[in-house]
C-alpha positions, -999 to +999 in steps of 0.1 A: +100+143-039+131+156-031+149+125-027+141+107-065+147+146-080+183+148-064+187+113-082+173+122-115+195+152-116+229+135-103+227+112-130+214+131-157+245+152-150+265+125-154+252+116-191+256+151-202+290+156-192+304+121-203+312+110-169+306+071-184+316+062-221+306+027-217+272+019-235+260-004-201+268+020-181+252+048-198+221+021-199+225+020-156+226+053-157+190+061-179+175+037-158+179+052-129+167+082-145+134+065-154+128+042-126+127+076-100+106+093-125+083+066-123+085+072-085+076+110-085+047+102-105+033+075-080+037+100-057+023+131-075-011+110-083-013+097-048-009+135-033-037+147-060-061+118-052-058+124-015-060+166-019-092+158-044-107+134-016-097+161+013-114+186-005-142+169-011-138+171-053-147+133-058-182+120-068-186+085-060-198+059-083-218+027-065-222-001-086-232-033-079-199-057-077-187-092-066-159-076-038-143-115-038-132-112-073-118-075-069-094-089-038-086-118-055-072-101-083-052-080-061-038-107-045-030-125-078-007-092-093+009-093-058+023-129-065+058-117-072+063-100-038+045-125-017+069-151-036+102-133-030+096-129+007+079-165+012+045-150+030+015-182+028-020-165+020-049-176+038-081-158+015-117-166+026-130-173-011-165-169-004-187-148-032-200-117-019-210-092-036-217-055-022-225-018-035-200+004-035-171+027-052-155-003-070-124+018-077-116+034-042-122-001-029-098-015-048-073+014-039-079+006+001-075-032-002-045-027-022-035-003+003-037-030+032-031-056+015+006-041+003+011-024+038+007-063+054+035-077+028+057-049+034+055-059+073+049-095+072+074-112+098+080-148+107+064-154+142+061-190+159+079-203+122+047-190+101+049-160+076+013-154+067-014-129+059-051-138+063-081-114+042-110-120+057-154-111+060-172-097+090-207-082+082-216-058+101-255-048+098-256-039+070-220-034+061-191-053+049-158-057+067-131-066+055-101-077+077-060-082+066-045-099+088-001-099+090+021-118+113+050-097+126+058-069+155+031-054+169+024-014+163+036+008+195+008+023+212+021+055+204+024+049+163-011+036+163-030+068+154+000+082+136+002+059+107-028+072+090-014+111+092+003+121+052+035+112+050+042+094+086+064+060+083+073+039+117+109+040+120+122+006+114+149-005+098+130-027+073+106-002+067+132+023+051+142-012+029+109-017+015+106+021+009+073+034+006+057+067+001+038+071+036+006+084+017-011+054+011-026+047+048-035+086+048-054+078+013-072+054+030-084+071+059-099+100+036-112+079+009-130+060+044-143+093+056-153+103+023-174+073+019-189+071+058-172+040+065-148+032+098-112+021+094-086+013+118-056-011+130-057-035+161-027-051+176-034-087+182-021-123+198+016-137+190+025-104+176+001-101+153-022-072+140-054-061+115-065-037+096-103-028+085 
């Protein structure tokens, strides 16, 4: 929080003392302002979902609900970014429906889904990610597949502790909060089910 507050402060400095008399630069500055507030707040609701779900203050709600649909939509608002860095989506479009906490479902997939973008690399001259279905018994899982550099041994249990992010240089340009595999892994343990990463051929990996 520290960084987006230093931010907010520098330039709303800047507008109270006049520093810019020019109305588009006055503009720059407010949006600044209101893009990093829009930050902290991401971040503040992602640290009081994950303390609710740590805690244990979070009822579950299982409904009934056609999971195809819910990752389909996810993958529709991610468009834009899948777009801009030229990633081909393989989705298995097959109806299933399961019973579940439609909500914290949505907030893993999206999770996942948004950590494989953020990581996608070209390898062999494809850029893709693959969502997949494996059931399991009587579960449901669901694989997201990303070309790109594998995950050192070493980071592999790491990237699900709060706050942890793997050193890279394009990691720190896609930013990111390092809560969101961390909200994953307690909203998994909250609801019974596994989770995990695997490093796989020509440089691949999964998550479930």
């Amino acid at each position: 929080l520290k960084t987006p507050i230093a931010l907010i402060q520098g330039y709303a400095e800047g507008l109270v003392e006049n520093v810019t008399e020019d109305d588009e630069s006055r503009k720059f500055y407010a949006e600044v302002i209101l893009d990093e507030s829009n930050k902290m707040d991401i971040v503040v609701k992602k640290l009081l979902e994950l303390m609710k779900l740590e805690y244990g203050k979070n009822a579950l709600t299982l409904t009934k609900f056609n999971i195809s649909e819910l990752i389909q939509e996810v993958v529709r608002k991610s468009k834009k970014m899948l777009d801009e860095e030229n990633i081909n989506i393989n989705l298995n479009e097959e109806t299933i429906y399961v019973i579940a906490d439609e909500f914290y479902t949505e907030q893993v997939f999206n999770n996942y889904f948004t950590n494989a973008i953020k990581n996608a690399e070209e390898v062999d001259g494809i850029k893709e990610i693959r969502v997949d279905y494996e059931a399991i018994e009587n579960k449901l899982r669901i694989k997201v597949f990303n070309t790109g550099e594998n995950i050192s041994s070493e980071n592999l249990n790491r990237i699900w502790n709060r706050f942890y992010k793997v050193d890279t240089s394009r990691n720190r340009e896609k930013g990111g909060t390092g809560i969101g595999l961390s909200l994953v892994k307690a909203i998994m343990i909250n609801t019974g089910n596994k989770y995990g990463v695997e490093n796989k051929e020509l440089r691949s990996r999964v998550l479930f």
